[in-house]
Chimera marker file (.cmm) of the C-alpha trace (Angstrom):
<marker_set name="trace">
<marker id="1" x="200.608" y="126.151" z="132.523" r="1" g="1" b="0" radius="0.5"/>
<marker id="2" x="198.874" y="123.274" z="133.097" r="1" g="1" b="0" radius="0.5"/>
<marker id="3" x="195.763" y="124.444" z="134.982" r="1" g="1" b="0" radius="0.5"/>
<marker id="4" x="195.464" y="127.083" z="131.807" r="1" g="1" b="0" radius="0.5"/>
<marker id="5" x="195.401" y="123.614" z="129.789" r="1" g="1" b="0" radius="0.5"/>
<marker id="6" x="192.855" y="121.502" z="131.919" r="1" g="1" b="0" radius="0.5"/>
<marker id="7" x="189.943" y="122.425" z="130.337" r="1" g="1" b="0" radius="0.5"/>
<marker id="8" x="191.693" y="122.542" z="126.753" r="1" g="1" b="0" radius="0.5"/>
<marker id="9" x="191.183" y="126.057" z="125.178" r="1" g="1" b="0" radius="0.5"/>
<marker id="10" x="191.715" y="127.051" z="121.842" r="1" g="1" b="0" radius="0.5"/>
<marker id="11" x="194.197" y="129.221" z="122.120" r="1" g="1" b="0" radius="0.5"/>
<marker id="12" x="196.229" y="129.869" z="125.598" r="1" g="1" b="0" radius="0.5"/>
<marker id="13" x="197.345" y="133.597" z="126.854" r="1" g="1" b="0" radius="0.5"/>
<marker id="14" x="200.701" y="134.240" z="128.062" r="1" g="1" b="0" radius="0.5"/>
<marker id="15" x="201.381" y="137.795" z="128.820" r="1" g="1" b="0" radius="0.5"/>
<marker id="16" x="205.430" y="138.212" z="129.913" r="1" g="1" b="0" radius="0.5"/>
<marker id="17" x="205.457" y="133.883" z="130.853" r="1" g="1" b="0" radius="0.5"/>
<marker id="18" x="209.159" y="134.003" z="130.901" r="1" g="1" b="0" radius="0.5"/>
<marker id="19" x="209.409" y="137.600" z="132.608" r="1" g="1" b="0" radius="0.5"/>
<marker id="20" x="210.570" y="137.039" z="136.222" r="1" g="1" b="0" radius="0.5"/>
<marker id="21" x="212.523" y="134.090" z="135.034" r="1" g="1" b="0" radius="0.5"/>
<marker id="22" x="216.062" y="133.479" z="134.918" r="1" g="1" b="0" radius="0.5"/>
<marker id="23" x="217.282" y="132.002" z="131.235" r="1" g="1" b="0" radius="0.5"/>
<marker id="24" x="217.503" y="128.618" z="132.413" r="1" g="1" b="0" radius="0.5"/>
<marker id="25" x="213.454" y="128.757" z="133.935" r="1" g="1" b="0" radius="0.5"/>
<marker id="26" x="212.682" y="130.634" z="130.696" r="1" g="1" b="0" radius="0.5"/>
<marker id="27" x="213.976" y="127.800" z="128.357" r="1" g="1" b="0" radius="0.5"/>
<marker id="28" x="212.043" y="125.234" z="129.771" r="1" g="1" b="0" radius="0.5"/>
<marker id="29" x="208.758" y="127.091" z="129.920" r="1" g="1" b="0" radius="0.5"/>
<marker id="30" x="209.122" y="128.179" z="125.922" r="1" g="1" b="0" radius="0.5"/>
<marker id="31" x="210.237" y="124.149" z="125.755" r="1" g="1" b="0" radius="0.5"/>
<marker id="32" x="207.046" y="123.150" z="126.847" r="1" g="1" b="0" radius="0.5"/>
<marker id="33" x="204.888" y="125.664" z="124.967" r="1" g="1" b="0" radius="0.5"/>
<marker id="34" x="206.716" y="124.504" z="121.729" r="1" g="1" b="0" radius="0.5"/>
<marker id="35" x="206.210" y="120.941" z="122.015" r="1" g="1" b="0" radius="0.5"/>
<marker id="36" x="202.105" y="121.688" z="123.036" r="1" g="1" b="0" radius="0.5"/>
<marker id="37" x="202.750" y="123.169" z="119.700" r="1" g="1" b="0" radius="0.5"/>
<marker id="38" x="204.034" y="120.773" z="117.760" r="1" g="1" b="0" radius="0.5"/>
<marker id="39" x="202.659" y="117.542" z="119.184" r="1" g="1" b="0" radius="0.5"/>
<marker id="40" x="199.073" y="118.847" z="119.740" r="1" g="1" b="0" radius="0.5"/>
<marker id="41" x="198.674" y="121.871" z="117.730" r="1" g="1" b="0" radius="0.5"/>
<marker id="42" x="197.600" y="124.000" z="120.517" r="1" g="1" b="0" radius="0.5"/>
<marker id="43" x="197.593" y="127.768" z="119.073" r="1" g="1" b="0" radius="0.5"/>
<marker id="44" x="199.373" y="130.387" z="122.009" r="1" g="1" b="0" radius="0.5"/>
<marker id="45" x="199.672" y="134.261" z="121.857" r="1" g="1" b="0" radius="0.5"/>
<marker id="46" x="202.548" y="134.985" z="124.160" r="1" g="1" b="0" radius="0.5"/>
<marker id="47" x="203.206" y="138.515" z="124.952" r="1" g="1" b="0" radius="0.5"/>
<marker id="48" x="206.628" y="139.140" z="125.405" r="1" g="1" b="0" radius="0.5"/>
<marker id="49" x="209.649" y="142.007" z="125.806" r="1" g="1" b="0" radius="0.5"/>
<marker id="50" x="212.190" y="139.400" z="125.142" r="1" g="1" b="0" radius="0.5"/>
<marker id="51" x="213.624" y="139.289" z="122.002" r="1" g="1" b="0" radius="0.5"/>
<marker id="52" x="215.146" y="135.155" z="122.021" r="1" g="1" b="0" radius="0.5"/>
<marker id="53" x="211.429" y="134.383" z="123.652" r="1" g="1" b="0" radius="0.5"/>
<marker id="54" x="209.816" y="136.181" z="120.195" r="1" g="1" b="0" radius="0.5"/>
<marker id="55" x="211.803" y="134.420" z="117.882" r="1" g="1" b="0" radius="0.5"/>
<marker id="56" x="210.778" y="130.986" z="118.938" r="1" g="1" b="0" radius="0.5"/>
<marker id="57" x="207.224" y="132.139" z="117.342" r="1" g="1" b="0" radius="0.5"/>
<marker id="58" x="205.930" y="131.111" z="113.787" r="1" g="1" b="0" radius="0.5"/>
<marker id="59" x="204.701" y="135.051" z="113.413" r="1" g="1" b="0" radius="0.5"/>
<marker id="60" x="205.449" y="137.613" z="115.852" r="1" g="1" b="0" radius="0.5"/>
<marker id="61" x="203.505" y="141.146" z="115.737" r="1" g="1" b="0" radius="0.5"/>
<marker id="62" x="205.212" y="144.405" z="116.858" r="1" g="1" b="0" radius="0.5"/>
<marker id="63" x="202.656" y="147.208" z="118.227" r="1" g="1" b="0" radius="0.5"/>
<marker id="64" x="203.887" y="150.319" z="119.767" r="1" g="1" b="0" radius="0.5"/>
<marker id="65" x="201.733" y="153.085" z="121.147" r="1" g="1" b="0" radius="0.5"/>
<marker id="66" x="198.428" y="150.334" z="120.839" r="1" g="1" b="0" radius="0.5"/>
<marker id="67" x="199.604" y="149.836" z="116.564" r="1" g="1" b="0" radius="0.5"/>
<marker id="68" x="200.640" y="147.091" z="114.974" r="1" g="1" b="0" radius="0.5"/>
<marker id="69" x="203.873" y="148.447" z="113.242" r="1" g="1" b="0" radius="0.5"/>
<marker id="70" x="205.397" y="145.062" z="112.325" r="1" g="1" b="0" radius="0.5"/>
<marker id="71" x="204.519" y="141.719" z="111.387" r="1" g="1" b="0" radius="0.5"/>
<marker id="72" x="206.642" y="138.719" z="110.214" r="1" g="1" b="0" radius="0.5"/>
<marker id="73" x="206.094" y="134.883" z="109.696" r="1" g="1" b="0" radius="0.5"/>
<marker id="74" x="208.661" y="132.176" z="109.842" r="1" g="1" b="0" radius="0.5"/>
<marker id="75" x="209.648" y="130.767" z="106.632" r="1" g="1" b="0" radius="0.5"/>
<link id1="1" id2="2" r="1" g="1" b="0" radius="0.2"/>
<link id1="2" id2="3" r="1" g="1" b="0" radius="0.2"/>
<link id1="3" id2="4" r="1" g="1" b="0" radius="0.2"/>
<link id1="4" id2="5" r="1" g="1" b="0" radius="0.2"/>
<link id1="5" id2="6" r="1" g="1" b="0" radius="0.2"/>
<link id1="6" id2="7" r="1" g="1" b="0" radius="0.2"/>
<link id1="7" id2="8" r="1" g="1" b="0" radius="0.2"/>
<link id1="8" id2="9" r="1" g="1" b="0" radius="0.2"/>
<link id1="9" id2="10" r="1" g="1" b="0" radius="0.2"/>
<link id1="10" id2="11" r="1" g="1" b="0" radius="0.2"/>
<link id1="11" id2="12" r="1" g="1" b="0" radius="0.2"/>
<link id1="12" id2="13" r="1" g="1" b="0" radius="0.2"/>
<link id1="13" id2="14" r="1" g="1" b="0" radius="0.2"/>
<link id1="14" id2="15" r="1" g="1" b="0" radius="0.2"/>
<link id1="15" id2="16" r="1" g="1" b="0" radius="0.2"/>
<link id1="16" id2="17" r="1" g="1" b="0" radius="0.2"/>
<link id1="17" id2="18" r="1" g="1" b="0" radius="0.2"/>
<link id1="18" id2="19" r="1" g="1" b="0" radius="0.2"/>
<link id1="19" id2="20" r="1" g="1" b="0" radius="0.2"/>
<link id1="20" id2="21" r="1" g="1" b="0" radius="0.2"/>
<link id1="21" id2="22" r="1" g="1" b="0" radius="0.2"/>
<link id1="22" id2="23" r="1" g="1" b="0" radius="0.2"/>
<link id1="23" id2="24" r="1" g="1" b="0" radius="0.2"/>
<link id1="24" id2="25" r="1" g="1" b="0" radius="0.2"/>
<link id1="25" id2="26" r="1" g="1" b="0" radius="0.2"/>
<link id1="26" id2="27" r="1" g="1" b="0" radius="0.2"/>
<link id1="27" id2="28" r="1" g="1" b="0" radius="0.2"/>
<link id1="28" id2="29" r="1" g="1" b="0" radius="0.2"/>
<link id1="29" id2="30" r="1" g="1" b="0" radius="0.2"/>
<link id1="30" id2="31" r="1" g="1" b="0" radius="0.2"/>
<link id1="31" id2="32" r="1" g="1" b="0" radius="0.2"/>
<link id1="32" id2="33" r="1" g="1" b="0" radius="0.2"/>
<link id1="33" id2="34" r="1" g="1" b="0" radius="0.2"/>
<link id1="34" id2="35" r="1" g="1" b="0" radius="0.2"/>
<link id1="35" id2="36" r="1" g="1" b="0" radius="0.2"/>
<link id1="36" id2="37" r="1" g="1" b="0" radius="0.2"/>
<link id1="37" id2="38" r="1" g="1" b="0" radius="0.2"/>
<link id1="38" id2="39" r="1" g="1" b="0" radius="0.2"/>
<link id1="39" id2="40" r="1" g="1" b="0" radius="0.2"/>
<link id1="40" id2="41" r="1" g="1" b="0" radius="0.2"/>
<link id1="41" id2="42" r="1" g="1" b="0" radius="0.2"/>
<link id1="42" id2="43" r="1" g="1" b="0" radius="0.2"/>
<link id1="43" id2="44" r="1" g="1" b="0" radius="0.2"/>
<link id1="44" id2="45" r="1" g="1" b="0" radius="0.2"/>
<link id1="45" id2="46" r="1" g="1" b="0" radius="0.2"/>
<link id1="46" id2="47" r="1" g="1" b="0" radius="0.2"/>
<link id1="47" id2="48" r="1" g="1" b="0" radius="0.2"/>
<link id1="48" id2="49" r="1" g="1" b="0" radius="0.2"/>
<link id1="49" id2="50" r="1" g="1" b="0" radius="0.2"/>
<link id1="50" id2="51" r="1" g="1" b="0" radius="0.2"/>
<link id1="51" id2="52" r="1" g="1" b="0" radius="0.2"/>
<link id1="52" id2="53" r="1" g="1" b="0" radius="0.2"/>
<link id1="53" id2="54" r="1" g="1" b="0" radius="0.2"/>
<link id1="54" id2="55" r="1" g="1" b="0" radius="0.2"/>
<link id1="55" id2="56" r="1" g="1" b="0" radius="0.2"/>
<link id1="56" id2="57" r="1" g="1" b="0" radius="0.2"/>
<link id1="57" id2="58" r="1" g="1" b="0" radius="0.2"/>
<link id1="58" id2="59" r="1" g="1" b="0" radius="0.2"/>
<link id1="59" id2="60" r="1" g="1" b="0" radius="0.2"/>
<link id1="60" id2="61" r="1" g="1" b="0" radius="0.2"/>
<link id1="61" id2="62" r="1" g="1" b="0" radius="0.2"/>
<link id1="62" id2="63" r="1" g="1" b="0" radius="0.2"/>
<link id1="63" id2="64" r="1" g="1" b="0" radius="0.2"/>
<link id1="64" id2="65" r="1" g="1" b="0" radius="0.2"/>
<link id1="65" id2="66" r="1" g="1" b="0" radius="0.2"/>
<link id1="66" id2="67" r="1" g="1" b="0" radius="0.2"/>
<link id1="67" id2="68" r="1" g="1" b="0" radius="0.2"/>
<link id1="68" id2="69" r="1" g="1" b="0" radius="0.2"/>
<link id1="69" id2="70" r="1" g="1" b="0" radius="0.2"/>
<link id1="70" id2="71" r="1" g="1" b="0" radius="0.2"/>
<link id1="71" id2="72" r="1" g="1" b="0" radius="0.2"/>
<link id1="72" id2="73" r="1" g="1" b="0" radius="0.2"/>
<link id1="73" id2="74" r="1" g="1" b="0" radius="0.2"/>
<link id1="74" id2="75" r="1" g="1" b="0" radius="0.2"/>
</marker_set>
């Protein structure tokens, strides 16, 4: 995470971050990508299969086959 940050992008990729983590690993990695959130607005698209990982999103986007078939905001 934090060599993705060094150079301070405008958005940071995650594809499966939390995916060969145990829950424990996985809450402290979404931990830290919420507070860059909150405390410096850095903007993240993290792919995920996990359902508890997607709701920690403000929107999360469902595609299947390559489609977006779903989109919700939080409120």
């Amino acid at each position: 995470i934090a060599r993705a940050l060094v150079n301070r992008p405008h958005i940071l990729l995650a594809d499966e971050p939390t995916g060969n983590l145990d829950t424990s690993n996985s809450e402290i990695v979404m931990e830290v990508f919420t507070s860059l959130n909150s405390e410096f607005g850095q903007t993240m698209m993290v792919i995920t299969h996990n359902p508890e990982v997607a709701q920690m999103a403000h929107r999360t986007i469902h595609m299947r086959d390559g489609m977006i078939v779903d989109e919700a905001h939080d409120q």
